[in-house]
C-alpha positions, 0 to 999 in steps of 0.5 A: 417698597421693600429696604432689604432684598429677600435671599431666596428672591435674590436667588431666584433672580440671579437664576433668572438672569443667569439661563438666558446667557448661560445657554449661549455656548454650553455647547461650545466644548461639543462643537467637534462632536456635533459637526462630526455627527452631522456632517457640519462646517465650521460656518454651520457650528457658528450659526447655532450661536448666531441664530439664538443670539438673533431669536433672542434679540428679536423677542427681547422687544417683546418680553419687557413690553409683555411684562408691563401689560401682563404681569412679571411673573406670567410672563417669567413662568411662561418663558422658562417652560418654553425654553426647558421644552426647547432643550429637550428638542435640542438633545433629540435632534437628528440634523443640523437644521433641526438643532438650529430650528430648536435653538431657535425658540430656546433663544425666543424664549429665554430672554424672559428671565433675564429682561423681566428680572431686572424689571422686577429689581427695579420694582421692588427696590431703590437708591443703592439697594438696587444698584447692589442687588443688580451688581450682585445678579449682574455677575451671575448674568455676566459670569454665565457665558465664560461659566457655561463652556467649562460645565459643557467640557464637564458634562461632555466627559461623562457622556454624549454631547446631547447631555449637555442639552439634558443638563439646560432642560434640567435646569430649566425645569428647577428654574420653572418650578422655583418661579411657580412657588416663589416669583412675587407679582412686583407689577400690580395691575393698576400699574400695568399699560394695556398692550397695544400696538400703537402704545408699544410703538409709541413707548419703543419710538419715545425711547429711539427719541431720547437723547440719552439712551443711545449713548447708554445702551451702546456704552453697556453693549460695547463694554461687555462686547468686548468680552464677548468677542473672546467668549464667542472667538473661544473654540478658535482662541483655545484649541487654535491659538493657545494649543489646549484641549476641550476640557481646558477652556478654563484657561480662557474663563476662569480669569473672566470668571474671577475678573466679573465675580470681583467687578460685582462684589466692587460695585456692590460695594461702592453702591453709596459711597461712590456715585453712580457716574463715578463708579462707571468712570472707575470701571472705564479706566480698568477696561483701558488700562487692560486694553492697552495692556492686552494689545501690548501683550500680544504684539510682543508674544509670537505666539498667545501663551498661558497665562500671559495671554488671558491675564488682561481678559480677567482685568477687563471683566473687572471693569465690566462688572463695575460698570454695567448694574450703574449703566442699566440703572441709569437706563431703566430710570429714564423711563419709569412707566416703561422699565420692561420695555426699557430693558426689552430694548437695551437688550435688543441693542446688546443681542443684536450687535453681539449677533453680528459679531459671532456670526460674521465679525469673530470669523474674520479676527480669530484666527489672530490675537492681536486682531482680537486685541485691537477689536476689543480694544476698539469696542471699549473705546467706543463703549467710552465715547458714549459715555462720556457723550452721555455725560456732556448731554447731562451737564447741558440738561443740568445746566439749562434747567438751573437757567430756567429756574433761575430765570422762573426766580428772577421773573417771580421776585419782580412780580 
């Protein structure tokens, strides 16, 4: 197993991470031109991001279990073609149904790199190297959905909406050339488990069984929902509630950007000298300070105000960014035969509720930022139970397994 993580790997895999994501909303700074062509409501634009939130949830099942039967690299290669050619029918779309229709399979398809990259981390390295590796391509992957609307508000001033779509097909196809030439093969076949449905049922039902997985996976999904909420709330929060322009997202992203890109570096930092359950402590005590600190701020301002009102945003992504990499450690440790199907299903998890909360729940609470406040304070706090309901499970595991050793000496010594 390899020591030090290759540059041009890493690359590649941070690109990997980053397209799925950074689809998301490219699109957002484009949503008055889009409606306004298609004759489109507010609930309608909505829908693009919930449907390819739901698409790629759903195939988020399939792509870990694929890669562990099929290969990573087939099953990277495949997807990212899918998703250029998705992309184009995104830019020649005529109605509003076909731009869902196409989103659609872009979101079918582009959890591929994105789920089997980190497999392939996994694979290829161990202990901190790992743990620095995911923290570095964990930013790119949590950097991309604040980055996307302000390189869609760009690409917007240069030319018609549809460039946006032309700009991710175009990306897509690097992406797809750069797999071909350099994407290792990180699982060889004697490793791989035959795709069969019962097998498939059985490793998803071992996962659902397991006592520490759901306080994980809901720890991951709340902490980065909690940001998600203002990613997905960011047409309304900024041309709604700070009175800024499409070209100024910024305002919203940037504090984000900067918060995730220094939560990474933390971590990657903190990887063998802090253990893994102090660093995700450390990340849930910024993420409650910056909640507590953003409902005060908006209880006390009338009115949401630059730079006041996105100062403890980019706090709060510190403390994601710090935590999450240690959290899919942990997760995708808990099954080692089964890390592809790991990731397919904490993913799942994640899209599913972030799916909900675009499509239903961000309409009701963004039209207030104390709403948005306390929501996302509340999904941090829930991110927090869980964990801290997954570390009382490890203190019993532990503290059962050292009786039984003990017991196993004691019985051993009489014999």
């Amino acid at each position: 197993m390899s020591v030090v993580p290759k540059r041009g790997l890493t690359v590649l895999l941070a690109g990997l991470a980053m397209f799925g994501p950074f689809a998301i909303d490219t699109m957002f700074p484009a949503f008055p031109a889009i409606a306004a062509e298609f004759g489109a409501d507010d609930f309608a634009m909505q829908q693009t991001l919930s449907i390819y939130l739901i698409a790629l949830a759903v195939m988020s099942l399939v792509h870990g279990p694929l890669s562990d039967a099929l290969g990573r690299r087939p099953v990277v290669i495949g997807g990212v073609a899918v998703f250029t050619l998705a992309s184009i029918g995104c830019a020649l779309t005529w109605s509003t149904e076909s731009l869902w229709m196409f989103r659609a399979v872009q979101g079918m398809c582009a959890g591929a790199g994105w789920i089997v990259a980190r497999a392939i981390m996994r694979d290829l390295y161990e202990g901190p190297v790992v743990q620095r590796l995911m923290s570095n391509v964990s930013m790119l992957f949590t950097v991309a959905p604040a980055l996307a609307p302000m390189i869609g508000g760009w690409v917007l001033l240069m030319g018609h909406w549809r460039w946006i779509f032309w700009f991710l097909a175009l990306w897509g196809a690097l992406l797809l050339v750069a797999s071909i030439w350099r994407l290792p093969e990180s699982h060889p076949p004697e490793r791989r488990i035959p795709l069969r449905a019962g097998a498939l049922v059985g490793g998803y039902a071992e996962m659902f069984m397991d006592r520490q997985f759901w306080p994980l996976a809901i720890a991951g999904t709340m902490n980065f929902s909690a940001l998600f909420l203002y990613i997905s709330a960011a047409p309304a929060f900024v041309v709604g509630l700070l009175k800024l322009g499409p070209q100024q997202f910024g305002w919203l992203f940037v504090p984000a950007v900067c918060g995730m890109f220094l939560g990474s570096l933390l971590s990657s930092r903190l990887a063998g000298r802090y253990s893994v359950p102090r660093t995700i402590g450390l990340g849930y005590t910024i993420m409650l300070i910056a909640s507590g600190i953003n409902v005060v701020v908006a209880l006390i301002l009338p009115q949401p105000q630059i730079p006041w009102s996105v100062l403890p945003i980019g706090l709060h992504a510190i403390g994601i960014s710090l935590s999450f990499p240690s959290l899919v450690v942990l997760l995708l440790d808990r099954f080692p035969r089964h890390r592809g199907g790991a990731s397919s299903l904490q993913a799942f998890v994640s899209l599913v509720f972030n799916a909900v909360l675009a499509g239903l729940i961000v309409v009701f609470v963004s039209g207030s930022a104390l709403h948005l406040a306390l929501s996302a304070a509340g999904l941090t706090a829930i991110g927090f139970i869980a964990w801290r309901i997954f570390r009382t499970r490890v203190h019993v595991e532990e503290a059962l397994a050292g009786a039984a050793a003990a017991d196993a000496r004691e019985v051993s010594s009489i014999e």
